[in-house]
N, C-alpha and C positions, 0 to 999 in steps of 0.2 A: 349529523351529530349536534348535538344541541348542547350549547354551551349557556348555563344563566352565570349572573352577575353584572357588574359594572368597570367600567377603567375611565380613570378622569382623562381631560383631555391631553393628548400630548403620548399618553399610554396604550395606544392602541394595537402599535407590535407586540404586546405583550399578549392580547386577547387572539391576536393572531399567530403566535407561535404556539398556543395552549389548542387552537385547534387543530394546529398542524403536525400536534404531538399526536393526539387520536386518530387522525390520516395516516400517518405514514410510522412513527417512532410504537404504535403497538397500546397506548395508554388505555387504558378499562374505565378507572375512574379516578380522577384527581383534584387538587384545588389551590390554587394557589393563590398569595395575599399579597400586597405590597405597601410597607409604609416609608412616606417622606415629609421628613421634618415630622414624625408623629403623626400624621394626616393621613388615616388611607389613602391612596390610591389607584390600588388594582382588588378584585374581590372574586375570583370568578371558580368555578367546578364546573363539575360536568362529569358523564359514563353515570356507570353504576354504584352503588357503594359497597356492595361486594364485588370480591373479581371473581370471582365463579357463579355470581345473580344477575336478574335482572332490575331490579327496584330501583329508583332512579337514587343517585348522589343530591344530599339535600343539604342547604341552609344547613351548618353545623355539623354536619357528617366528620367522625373522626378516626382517624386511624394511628396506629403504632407506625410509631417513628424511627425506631431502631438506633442507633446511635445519635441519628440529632437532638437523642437525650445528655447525653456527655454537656453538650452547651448548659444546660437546665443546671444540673448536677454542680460544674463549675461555679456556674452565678451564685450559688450560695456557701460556699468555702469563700471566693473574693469577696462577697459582700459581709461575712462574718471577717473578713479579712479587713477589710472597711471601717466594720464596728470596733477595730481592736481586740476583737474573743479571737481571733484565732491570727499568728504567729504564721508567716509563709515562709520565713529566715531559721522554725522552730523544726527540731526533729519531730519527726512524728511517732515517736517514742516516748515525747516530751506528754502526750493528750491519751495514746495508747500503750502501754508499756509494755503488752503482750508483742507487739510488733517488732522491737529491737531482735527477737531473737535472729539464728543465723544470719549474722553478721550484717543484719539489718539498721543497725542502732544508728547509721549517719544519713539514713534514709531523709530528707527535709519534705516538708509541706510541697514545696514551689517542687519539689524530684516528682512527685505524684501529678501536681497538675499540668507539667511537660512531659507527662510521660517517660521519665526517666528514674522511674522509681527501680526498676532492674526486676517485676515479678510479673509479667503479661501471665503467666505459665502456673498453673496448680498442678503437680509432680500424681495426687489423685482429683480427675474433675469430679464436679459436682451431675450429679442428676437434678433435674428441672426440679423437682419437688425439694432437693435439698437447697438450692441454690434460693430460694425463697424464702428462708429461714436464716433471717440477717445474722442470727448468734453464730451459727454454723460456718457462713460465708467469712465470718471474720475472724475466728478460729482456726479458720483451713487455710487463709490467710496470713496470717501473722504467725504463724509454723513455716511456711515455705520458705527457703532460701534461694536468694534470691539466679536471675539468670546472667546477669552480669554485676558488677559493681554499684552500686545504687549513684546516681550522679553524673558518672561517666560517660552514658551510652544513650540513645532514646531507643522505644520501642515500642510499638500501639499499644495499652494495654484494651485489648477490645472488650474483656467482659469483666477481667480484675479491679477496672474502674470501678464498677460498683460496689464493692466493698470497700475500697481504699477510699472514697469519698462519703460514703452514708456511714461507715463508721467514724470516721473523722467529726462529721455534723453530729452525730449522734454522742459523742464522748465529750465535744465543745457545749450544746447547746442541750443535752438530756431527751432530746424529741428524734425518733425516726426520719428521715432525709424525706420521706413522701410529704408529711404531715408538716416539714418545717418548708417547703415548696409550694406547699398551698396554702400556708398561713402568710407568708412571705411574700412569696410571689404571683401567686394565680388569685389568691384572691383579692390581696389588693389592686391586681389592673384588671380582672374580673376575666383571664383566661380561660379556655377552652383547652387545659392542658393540666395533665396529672401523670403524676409517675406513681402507682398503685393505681390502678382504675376506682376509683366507687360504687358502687352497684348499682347504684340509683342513675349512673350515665350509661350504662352497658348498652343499652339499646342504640345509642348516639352510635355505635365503633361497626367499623364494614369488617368483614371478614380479607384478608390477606393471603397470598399465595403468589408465588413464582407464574414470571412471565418470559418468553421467549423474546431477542430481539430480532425486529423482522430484517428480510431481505433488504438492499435500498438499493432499487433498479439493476440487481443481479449482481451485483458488489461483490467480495465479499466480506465478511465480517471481520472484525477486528480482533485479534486476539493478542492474549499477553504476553509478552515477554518471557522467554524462553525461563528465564531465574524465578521470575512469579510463580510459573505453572507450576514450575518441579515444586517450590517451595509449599504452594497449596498442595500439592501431591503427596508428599514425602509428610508420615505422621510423624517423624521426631523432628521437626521441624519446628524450629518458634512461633510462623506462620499459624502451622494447622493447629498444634498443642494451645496456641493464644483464643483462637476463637473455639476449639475443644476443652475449653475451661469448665463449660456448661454439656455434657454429653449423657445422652444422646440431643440431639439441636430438640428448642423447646417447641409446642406446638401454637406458635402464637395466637392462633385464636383461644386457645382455652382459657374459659375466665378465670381458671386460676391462678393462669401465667400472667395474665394482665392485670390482675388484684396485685401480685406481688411489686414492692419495690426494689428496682434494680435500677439503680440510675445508669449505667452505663448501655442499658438496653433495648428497655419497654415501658417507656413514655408514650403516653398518646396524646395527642392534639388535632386539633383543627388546623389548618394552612395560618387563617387569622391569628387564633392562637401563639403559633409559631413566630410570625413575624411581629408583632406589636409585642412580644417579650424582648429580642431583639431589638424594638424601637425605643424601648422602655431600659438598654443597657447602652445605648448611646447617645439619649435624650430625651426632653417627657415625655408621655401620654398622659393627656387627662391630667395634668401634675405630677406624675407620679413618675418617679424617674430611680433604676435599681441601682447603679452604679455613679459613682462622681466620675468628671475626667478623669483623674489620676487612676482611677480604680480600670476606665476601661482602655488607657493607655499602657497600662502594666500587661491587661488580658492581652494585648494584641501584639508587646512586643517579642522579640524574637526569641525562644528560649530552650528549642531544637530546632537543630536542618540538616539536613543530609541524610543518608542512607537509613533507611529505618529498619528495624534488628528483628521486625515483626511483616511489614506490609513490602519491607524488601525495597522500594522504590523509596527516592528522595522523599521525603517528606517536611514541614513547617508546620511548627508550633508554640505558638504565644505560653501565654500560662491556662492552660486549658483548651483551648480553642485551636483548629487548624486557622494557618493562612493564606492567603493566597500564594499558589503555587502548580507548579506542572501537576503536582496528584490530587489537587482541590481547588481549581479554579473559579474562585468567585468574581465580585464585581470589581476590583480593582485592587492595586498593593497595601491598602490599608485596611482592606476589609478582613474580617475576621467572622467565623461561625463553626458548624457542622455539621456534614453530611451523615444521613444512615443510609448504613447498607445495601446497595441496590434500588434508592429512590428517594428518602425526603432530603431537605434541605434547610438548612437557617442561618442568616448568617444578616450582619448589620456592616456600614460602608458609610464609618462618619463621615470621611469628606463630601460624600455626595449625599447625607441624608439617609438613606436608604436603609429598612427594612423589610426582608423579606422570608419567606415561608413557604413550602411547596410540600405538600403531602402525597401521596399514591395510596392503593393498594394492591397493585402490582410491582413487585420486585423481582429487580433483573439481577446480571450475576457482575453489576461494575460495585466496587466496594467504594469508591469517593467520588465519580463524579460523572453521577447517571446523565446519559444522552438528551432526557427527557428536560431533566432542573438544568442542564447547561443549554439549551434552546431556550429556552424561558429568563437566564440571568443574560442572555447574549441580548435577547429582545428589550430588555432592563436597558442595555449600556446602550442602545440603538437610538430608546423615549428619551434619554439623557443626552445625547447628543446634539 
């Protein structure tokens, strides 16, 4: 297996748990980045860049990250949070007024970015083509009532994110959440990362598909929790109805699923990409720094825990961001970020410095904390040691 890139000194279990992923854990093609104190690092890929090709994974190869768009999403509601245009204390009634209805009206800002806005659930989902049509999304939206109390309860919203936050940017600042993302954020630290794809990168992106996890010397496999299963099972479930928001599931290679903005879902990036936004929300790059302290000690303190009304298991969450925890294990109790579905990863670890990124194109069936990015952030805390 041939791994290219670089790890500075001191990093080298990193370069060796990245091949031990392709040995033994099933990986196709991945990449992952690492910055400290703003300085790269770790740089390294390898496999394919499609998982059903042979072409090799190259310099820049990017792929759809799935929920470790939620992070992306967040950083610019705080950071308009920052600038004073947007109110986190403010209902969000207050920016949208179509949203108070059913008995939405106490719904706040900070309810949405802890996930305790009370609406994971669209009562009719969207189909991929509608879900793509921000008017539509936030309309279908701001009609539902809600699944619990707004306030009260947390609950993943897996894919209602993305309308409760691009509409929010969009009614604060007049500009679509893709377009205020890349004027904001990717192009000022000069990212490899966009949430509506551009046409003119489309070539950059591997194709994506489900991967099996292997054997490990006749084990057997790990499976969920008895309440997980049924809950993924059972369609009137919060569970399934949350991530059945978008039905029938999109086809994420199609560019027109990846042209649309959806913050909550299909973001693509490079691993680099990934983590130097991260480095850039808990210290400079290059000057360029997106968050003050204040701004990213707020993101990271605690503002759900416990049982989560969607994913079933305990879960933690700052203002936006998971935390470290039994269902999202990153580098340490202060660290903050987000996983996608089945494989990427991103997440920052001021006290240690530390930014990091990890892409795939293969996706397994762990929803926060793939085998492959937890080999890889264990290698992290190993160089650090």
């Amino acid at each position: 297996m041939d791994v290219n890139g670089v790890v500075a000194e001191g990093f080298e279990p990193v370069r060796a748990a990245f091949v031990r992923n392709f040995e033994t854990l099933g990986e196709r093609g991945a990449a992952v980045a690492v910055y400290r104190d703003g300085r790269k690092v770790v740089d390294l890929w390898g496999g394919t860049r499609d998982v059903d090709g042979s072409a090799p994974w190259e310099r820049g190869t990017a792929q759809i990250v799935r929920s470790a768009t939620k992070g992306v999403a967040t950083a610019a509601l705080l950071m308009l949070a920052e600038r004073g245009e947007l109110d986190l204390d403010a209902p969000v009634g207050h920016y949208w007024p179509e949203f108070k209805a059913q008995g939405k009206e106490g719904t706040l800002v900070r309810h949405v970015l802890a996930h305790r806005a009370g609406v994971p659930v669209l009562d009719r989902p969207l189909t991929p083509a509608e879900a793509a049509d921000p008017d539509l999304g936030a309309t279908v939206l701001a009609a539902q009532a809600p699944a619990w109390e707004p306030g009260t309860d947390h609950g993943y919203h897996a894919q209602t994110y993305s309308w409760l936050t691009g509409e929010l940017v969009r009614r604060v600042t007049g500009r679509p959440m893709g377009d205020w993302i890349a004027d904001e954020i990717s192009g000022p630290l000069g990212l490899d990362l966009w949430v509506g794809l551009p046409a003119a990168q489309a070539y950059r992106v591997g194709r994506v598909g489900p991967v099996e996890a292997p054997a490990q010397d006749g084990a057997l496999r790990a499976r969920p929790k008895r309440a997980v299963a049924e809950a993924y099972a059972d369609p009137g479930s919060l569970t399934r109805r949350a991530f059945a928001a978008i039905t029938p599931l999109p086809d994420e290679n199609d560019p027109a699923y990846r042209a649309a903005v959806l913050p909550a879902s299909n973001g693509i990036a490079t691993a680099d990409g990934l983590a130097r936004f991260y480095a850039a929300l808990t210290g400079e790059v290059d000057g360029i720094r997106l968050f003050a302290p204040r701004t990213r000690d707020a993101a990271r303190a605690e503002a759900s825990a416990g049982p989560d009304r969607v994913l079933v298991v305990s879960t933690r969450f700052g203002l936006g961001y998971m935390l470290h925890g039994g269902a999202s294990p990153l580098l340490g109790p202060g660290s903050f970020g987000h996983p996608g579905r089945g494989g990427a990863l991103g997440f920052a670890d001021p006290e240690s410095g530390i930014a990091f990124g990890y892409v795939t194109n293969g996706f397994r069936k762990s929803v926060t904390a793939d085998p492959r990015a937890q080999a890889l952030v264990r290698a992290v805390r190993t160089a650090l040691a």
